[in-house]
C-alpha positions in Angstrom: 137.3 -31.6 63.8 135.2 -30.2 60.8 131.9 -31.3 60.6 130.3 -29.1 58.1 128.9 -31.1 54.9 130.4 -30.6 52.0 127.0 -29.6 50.0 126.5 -26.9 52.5 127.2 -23.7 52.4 127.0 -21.3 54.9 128.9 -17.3 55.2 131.8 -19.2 56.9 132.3 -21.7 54.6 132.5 -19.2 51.9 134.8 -17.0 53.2 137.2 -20.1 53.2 136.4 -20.4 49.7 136.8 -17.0 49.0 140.6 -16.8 50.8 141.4 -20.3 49.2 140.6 -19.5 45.6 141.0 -15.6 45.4 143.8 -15.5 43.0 141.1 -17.1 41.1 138.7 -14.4 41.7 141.5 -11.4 41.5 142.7 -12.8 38.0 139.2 -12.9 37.0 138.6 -9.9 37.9 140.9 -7.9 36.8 140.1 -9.7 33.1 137.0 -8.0 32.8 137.8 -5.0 34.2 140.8 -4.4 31.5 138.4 -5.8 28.9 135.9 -2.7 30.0 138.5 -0.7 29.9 139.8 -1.3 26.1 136.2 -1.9 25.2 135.5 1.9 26.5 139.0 3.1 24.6 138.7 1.1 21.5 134.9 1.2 20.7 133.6 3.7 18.1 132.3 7.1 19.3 129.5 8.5 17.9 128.2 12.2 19.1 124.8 13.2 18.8 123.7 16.6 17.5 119.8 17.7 17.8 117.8 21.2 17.0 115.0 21.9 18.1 112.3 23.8 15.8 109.0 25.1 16.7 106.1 25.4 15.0 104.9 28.4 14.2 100.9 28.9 14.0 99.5 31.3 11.1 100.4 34.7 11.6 97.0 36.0 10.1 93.5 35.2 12.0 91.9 31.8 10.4 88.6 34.1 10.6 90.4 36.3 8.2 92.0 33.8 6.1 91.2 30.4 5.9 94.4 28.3 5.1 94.5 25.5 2.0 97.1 23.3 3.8 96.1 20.4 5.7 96.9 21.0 9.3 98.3 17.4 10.0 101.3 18.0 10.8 102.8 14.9 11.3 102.2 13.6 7.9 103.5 17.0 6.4 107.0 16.0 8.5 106.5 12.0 7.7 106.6 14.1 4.0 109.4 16.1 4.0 111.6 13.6 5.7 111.0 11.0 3.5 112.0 13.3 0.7 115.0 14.7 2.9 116.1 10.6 3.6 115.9 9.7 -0.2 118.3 8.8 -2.4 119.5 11.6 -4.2 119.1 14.2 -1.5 121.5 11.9 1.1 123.9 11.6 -1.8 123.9 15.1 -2.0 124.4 15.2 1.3 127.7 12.6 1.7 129.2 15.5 -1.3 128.5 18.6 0.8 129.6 17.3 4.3 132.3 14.5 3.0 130.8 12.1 5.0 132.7 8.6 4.8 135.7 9.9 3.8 138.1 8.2 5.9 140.3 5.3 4.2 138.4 2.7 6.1 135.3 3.8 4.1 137.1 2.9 1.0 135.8 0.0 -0.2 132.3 0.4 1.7 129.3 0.7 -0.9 127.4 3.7 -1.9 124.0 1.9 -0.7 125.7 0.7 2.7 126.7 4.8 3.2 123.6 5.6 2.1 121.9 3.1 4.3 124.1 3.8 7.6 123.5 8.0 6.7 119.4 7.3 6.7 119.9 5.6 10.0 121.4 8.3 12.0 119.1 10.7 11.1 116.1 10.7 13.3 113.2 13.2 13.8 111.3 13.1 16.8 107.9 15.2 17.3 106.5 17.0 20.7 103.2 17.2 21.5 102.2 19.9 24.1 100.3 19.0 27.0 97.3 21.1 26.9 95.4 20.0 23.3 98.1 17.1 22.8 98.7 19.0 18.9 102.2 18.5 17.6 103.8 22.0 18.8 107.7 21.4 17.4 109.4 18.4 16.8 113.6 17.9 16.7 115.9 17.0 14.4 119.2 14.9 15.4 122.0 13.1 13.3 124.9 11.2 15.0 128.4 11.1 13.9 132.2 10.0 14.5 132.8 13.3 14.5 131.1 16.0 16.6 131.8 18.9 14.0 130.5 17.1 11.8 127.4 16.1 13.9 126.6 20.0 14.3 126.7 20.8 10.7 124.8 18.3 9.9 122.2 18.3 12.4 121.9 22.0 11.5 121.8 21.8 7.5 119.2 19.3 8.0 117.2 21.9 10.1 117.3 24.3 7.4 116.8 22.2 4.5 113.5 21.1 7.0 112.1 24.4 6.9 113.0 25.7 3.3 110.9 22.1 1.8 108.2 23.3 4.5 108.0 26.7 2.4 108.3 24.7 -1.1 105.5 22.6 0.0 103.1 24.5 1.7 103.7 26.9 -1.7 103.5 24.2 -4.1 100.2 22.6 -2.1 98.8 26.6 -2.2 99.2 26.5 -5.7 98.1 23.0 -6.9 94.9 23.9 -4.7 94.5 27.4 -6.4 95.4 25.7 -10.0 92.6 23.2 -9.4 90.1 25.7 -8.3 90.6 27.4 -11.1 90.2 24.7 -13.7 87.0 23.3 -12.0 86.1 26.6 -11.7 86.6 27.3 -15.7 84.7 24.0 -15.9 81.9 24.8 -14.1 81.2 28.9 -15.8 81.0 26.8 -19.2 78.4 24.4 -17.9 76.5 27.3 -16.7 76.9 29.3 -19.9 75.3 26.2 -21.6 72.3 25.7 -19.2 71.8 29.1 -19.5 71.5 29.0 -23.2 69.5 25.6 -22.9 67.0 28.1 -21.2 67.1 31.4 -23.5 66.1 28.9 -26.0 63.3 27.1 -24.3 62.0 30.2 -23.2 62.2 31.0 -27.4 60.9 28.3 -28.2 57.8 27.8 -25.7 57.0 31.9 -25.6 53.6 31.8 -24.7 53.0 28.6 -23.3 55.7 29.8 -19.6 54.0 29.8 -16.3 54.5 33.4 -15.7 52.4 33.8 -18.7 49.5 31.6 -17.4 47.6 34.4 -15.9 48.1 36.1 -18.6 47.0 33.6 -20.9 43.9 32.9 -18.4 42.8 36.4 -19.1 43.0 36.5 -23.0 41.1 33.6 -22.8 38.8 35.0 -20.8 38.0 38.1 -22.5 38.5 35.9 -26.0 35.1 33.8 -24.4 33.5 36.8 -23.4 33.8 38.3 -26.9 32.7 34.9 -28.7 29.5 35.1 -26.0 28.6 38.6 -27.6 29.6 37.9 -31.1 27.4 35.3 -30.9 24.5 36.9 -29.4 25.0 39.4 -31.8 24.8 36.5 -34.4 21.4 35.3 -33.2 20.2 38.2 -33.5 21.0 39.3 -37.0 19.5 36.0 -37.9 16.7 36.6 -36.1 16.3 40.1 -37.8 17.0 38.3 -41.0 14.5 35.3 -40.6 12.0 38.2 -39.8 13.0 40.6 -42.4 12.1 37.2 -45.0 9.1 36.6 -43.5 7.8 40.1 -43.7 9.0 40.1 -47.3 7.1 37.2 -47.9 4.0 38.3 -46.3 4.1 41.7 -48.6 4.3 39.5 -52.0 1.6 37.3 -50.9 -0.7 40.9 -50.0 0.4 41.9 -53.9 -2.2 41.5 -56.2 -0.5 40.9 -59.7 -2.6 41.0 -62.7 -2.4 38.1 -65.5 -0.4 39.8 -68.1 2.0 41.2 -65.1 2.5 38.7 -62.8 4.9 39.4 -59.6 8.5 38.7 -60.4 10.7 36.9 -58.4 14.2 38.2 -57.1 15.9 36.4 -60.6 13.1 37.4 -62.7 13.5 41.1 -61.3 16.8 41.4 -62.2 16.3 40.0 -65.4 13.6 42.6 -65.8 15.4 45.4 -64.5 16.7 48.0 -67.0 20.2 49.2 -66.7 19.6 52.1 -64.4 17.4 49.6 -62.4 20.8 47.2 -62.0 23.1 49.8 -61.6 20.9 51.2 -58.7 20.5 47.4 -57.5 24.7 46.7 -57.8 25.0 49.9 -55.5 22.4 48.6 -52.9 24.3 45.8 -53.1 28.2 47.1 -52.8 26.9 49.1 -49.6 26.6 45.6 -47.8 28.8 43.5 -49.3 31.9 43.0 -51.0 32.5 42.6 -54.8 33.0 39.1 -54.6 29.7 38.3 -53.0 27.9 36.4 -55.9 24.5 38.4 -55.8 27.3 41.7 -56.6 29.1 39.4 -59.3 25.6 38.1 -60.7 24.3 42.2 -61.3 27.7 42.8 -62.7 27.3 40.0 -65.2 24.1 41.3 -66.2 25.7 44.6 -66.0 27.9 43.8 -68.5 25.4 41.7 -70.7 23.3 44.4 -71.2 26.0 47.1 -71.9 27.4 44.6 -74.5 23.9 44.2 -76.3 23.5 48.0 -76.4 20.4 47.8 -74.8 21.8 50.7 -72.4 22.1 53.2 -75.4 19.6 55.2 -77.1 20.2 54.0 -80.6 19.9 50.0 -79.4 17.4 48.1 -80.7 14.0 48.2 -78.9 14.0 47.0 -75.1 11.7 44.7 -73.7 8.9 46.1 -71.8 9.8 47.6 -68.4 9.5 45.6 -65.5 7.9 47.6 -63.0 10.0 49.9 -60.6 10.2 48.3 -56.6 8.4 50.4 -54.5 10.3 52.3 -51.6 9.4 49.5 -48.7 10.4 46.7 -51.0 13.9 48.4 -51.9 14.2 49.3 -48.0 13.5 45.8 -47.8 16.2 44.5 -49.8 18.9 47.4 -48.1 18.6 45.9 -44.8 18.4 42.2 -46.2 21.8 43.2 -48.1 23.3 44.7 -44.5 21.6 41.9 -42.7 23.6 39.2 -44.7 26.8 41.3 -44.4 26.5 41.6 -40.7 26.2 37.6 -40.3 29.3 37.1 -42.4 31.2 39.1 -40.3 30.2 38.0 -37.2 30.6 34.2 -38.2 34.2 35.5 -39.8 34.6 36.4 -36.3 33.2 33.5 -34.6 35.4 31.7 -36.2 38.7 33.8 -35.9 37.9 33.8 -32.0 37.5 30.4 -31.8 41.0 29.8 -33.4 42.4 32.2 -30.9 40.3 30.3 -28.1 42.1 27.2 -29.3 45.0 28.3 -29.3 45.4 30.3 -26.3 43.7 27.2 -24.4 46.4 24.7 -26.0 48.9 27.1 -24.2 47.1 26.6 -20.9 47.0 23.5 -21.2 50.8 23.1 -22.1 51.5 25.6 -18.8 52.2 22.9 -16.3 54.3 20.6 -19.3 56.6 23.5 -19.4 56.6 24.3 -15.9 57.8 20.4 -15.1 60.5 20.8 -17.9 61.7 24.5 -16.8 61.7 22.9 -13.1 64.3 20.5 -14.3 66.6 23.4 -16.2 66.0 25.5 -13.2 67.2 22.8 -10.6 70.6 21.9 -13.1 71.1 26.0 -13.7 70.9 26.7 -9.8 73.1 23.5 -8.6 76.0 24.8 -10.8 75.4 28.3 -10.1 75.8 27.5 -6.5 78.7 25.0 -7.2 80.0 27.7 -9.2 79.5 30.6 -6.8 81.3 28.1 -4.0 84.0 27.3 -6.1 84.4 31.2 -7.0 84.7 32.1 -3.1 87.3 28.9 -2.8 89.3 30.4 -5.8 89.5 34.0 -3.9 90.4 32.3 -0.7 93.0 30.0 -2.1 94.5 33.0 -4.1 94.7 35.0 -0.6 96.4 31.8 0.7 99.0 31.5 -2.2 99.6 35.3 -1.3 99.8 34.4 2.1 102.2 31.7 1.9 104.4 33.8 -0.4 104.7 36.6 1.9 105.5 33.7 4.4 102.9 34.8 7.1 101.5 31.0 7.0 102.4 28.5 9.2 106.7 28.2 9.6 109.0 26.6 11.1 111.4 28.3 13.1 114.6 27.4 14.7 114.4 27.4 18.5 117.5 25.9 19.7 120.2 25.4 17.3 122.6 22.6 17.3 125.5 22.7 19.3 128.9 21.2 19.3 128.2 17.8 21.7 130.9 17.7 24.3 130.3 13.6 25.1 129.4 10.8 22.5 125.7 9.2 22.8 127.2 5.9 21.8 128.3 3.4 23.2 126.8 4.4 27.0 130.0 4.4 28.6 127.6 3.8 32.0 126.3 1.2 30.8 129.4 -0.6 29.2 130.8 -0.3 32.7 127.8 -1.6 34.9 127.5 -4.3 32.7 131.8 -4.8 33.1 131.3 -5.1 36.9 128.8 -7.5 36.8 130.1 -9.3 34.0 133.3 -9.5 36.6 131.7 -10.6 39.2 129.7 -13.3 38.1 133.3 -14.4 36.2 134.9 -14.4 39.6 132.0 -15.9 41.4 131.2 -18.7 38.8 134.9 -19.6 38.4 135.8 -20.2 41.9 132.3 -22.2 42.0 133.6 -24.4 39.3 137.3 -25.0 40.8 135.6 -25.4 44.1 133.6 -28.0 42.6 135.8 -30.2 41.3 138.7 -29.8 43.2 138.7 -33.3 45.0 141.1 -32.7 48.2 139.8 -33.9 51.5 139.6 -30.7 54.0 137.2 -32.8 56.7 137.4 -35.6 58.8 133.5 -36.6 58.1 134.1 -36.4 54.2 137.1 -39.4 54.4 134.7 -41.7 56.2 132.2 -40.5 53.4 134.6 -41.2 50.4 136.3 -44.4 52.0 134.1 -45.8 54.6 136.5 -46.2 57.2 136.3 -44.7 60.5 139.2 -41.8 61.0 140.7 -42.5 64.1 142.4 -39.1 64.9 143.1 -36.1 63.1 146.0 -34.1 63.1 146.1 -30.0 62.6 148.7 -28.8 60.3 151.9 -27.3 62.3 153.0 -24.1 60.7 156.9 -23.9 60.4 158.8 -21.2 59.9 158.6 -21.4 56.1 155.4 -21.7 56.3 154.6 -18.4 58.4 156.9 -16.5 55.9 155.5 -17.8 53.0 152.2 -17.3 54.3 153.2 -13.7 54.6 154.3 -13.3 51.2 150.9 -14.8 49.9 149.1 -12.0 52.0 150.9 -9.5 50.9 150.6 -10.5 47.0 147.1 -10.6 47.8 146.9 -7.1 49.2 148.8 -5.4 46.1 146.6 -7.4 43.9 143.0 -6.5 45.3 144.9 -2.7 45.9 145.7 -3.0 41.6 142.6 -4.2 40.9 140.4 -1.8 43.2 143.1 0.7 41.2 141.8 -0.5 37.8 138.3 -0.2 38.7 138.7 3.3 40.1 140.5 3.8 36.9 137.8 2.7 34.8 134.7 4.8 36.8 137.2 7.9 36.3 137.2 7.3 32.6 134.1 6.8 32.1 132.1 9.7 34.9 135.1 11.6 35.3 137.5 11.8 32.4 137.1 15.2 30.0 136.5 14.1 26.2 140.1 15.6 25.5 141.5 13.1 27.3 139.3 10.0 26.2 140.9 11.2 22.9 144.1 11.0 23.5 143.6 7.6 25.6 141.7 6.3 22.1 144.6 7.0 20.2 146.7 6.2 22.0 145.6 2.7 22.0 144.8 2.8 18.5 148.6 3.6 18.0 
């Protein structure tokens, strides 16, 4: 008698299970089996063509040539894929390949082709190991159709490198083109500061500090002259003051008698005869000028006395003769005469050098103004003449670049492996679709005979009718197998066999197609059932 519970389940237990509900089991698995199967026939192939390009450093020494691209070169590929994936360029693209041509691409929308086209397309980059820089990067495109895939996969590896050459050109060029704007910029900035100087320095000549020494010295020698001039002026008035005196002294010693009394400087010209004043006017002119009044005053008399005839023979009688100057008194009068000359020249001097002291001391004293304000001028003119001597050097180098970049000895992109016809499709993973059949089979099989198991209400144990009923089971009776029986029982055994033998058939079948079978034949098998 049976007494195993009917919540327990233990190895034996299951296989009873197991041999009571395989055709359960068999059916189900065989279902998902055959649905792998179709699945891997029926599903959409797609093949998967990648090149590989490497980057290729400058040809030419940076020390040499310094290059005007920036070196990132992820963003310059982010770049040129973005333009590559854009509208009009994939457009072009569906023209020159005819991509979606089939008739179930009829009625698809441009934006949906363009849309599935950008997402096939994929560019990966590599870094290499050592200074983790971005070294080459690959390029793959999948596709229904593996020719396709190829051509594809290796137009898009040289459209890569021929917007690489437009770029880095085009960048070369924009950076040369600006250079040499800012550059044009800059030279007539410094052309102006440079005239804002020629003109100060025209303007303030004299007052510059490189011409304070110079200025120092004139001023200098200008103070040591006005020191003599002026001793020399003290002097000649000290001469003079003594030359009066002794004059003075020698009238007083003069005894004049009543009816001839001494004359005066005015009464002696007025007393002088015309020889007298004519002798007097050339005493005079020896020491000063002709506009001195004491030379304009003899004149006048001069000319009085010429006018009245009194300097001729025949005029009518003259007044007595004054008396004639003796020799010390007309010496007298000389060196008076020169003594007066001498002190209006040197005060004429004085007074010239003390305009010149002025002046030359106003340009002292303007020295460090203009040195402040030329500072100024100096520190604008030498900022853009260095900003213009840096930018010149940037011009030459970024015109060596352009050269460089034309000649195609800057960085490149080159071709390492080419893309090749793909012998399997990428997608679906067969693999996959078929470890995901078998266990999708046998947790069908495993949950299905669960479920019948479950509710399958048959009494199969002694202990489970006094459970159910509560009644005590007298006796129980095994089942005596009659002929039918045995051969019937036969017949099940030997269904079961062929049907775990098909389905272990099917499931060889299916790991064959999908680790085994050549792609010819996976074509043919595809349609085949597409037929």
């Amino acid at each position: 008698m049976e007494e195993n519970p009917r919540n327990q389940w233990d190895l034996v237990t299951v296989l009873r299970v197991i041999s009571r509900r395989r055709w359960w089991m068999i059916a189900s698995f065989a279902l998902a089996v055959v649905t792998g199967i179709v699945l891997t026939l029926t599903l959409p192939k797609l093949y998967e063509a990648s090149t590989l390009i490497l980057v290729q450093r400058q040809r030419v020494p940076e020390k040499y040539v310094q290059p005007v691209i920036a070196s990132d070169l992820e963003n310059r590929i982010s770049t040129i894929s973005q333009q590559i994936m854009s509208r009009s360029n994939l457009e072009r693209m569906i023209e020159r390949y005819n991509l979606f041509a089939g008739e179930e691409f009829r009625n698809v929308l441009l934006d949906d082709k363009i849309e599935s086209l950008r997402k096939r397309i994929k560019v990966e980059v590599s870094r290499s190991r050592r200074d983790r820089e971005a070294d080459a990067f690959t390029i793959s495109f999948r596709d229904r159709d593996p020719q396709t895939a190829m051509r594809v996969a290796n137009g898009l590896a040289t459209h890569f490198i021929d917007e690489n050459l437009k770029v880095r050109e085009t960048q070369a060029i924009g950076t040369s083109d600006f250079l040499e704007a800012e550059l044009e910029s800059t030279r007539k900035r410094l052309e102006e500061i440079e005239n804002e100087l020629k003109d100060y320095r025209s303007r303030h000549m004299g007052e510059l500090p490189e011409q304070l020494d110079a200025n120092l010295r004139v001023l200098d020698r200008l103070n040591a002259q006005l020191n003599e001039k002026e001793q020399s002026l003290r002097s000649a008035r000290v001469n003079l003051a003594a030359l009066i005196e002794a004059e003075n002294l020698a009238r007083q010693a003069v005894v004049v008698s009543p009816a001839q009394p001494a004359p005066t400087g005015r009464e002696t010209e007025e007393t002088m005869s015309l020889p007298q004043l004519r002798e007097r006017l050339a005493a005079l002119l020896s020491s000063y000028t002709e506009n001195h009044p004491d030379v304009v005053r003899v004149k006048n008399r001069i000319a009085k006395l010429e006018a009245a005839g009194q300097g001729t023979e025949t005029g009518p009688a003259a007044p007595p003769p004054a008396p004639v100057l003796s020799a010390a008194e007309a010496e007298r009068v000389r060196q008076k005469a020169i003594l007066e000359g001498v002190i209006r020249n040197l005060e004429g001097d004085i007074g010239r050098i003390h305009r010149e002291i002025r002046e030359y001391q106003a340009r002292v004293d303007a020295a460090p103004r203009r040195e402040q304000e030329l500072l100024t001028l100096k520190r604008d003119y030498e900022l853009i003449r260095s900003s213009y001597n840096s930018l010149l050097n940037r011009k030459q180098e970024a015109d060596i670049a352009v050269n460089m970049e034309r000649k195609q000895k800057g960085e490149q992109f080159q071709i390492l492996d080419p893309a090749r016809l793909p012998e399997k499709p990428t997608a679906p993973d067969l693999r996959r679709v078929f470890a995901i059949t078998l266990a999708a089979a046998l947790a069908l099989a495993g949950g299905l005979v669960f479920l019948v198991e479950r509710s399958d209400t048959s009494i199969r144990r002694p202990g489970e009718a006094e459970e159910r009923f509560n009644l005590p089971v007298l006796a129980a009776v095994n089942w005596i197998e009659g002929p039918a029986d045995r051969t019937l029982r036969l017949l099940h055994n030997a269904a079961t066999a062929c049907s775990v033998l098909l389905v272990a058939g099917l499931t060889a079948g299916f790991a064959w197609l999908v680790f085994g079978a050549p792609d010819p034949t996976i074509e043919a098998l595809m349609r085949h059932a597409s037929l």
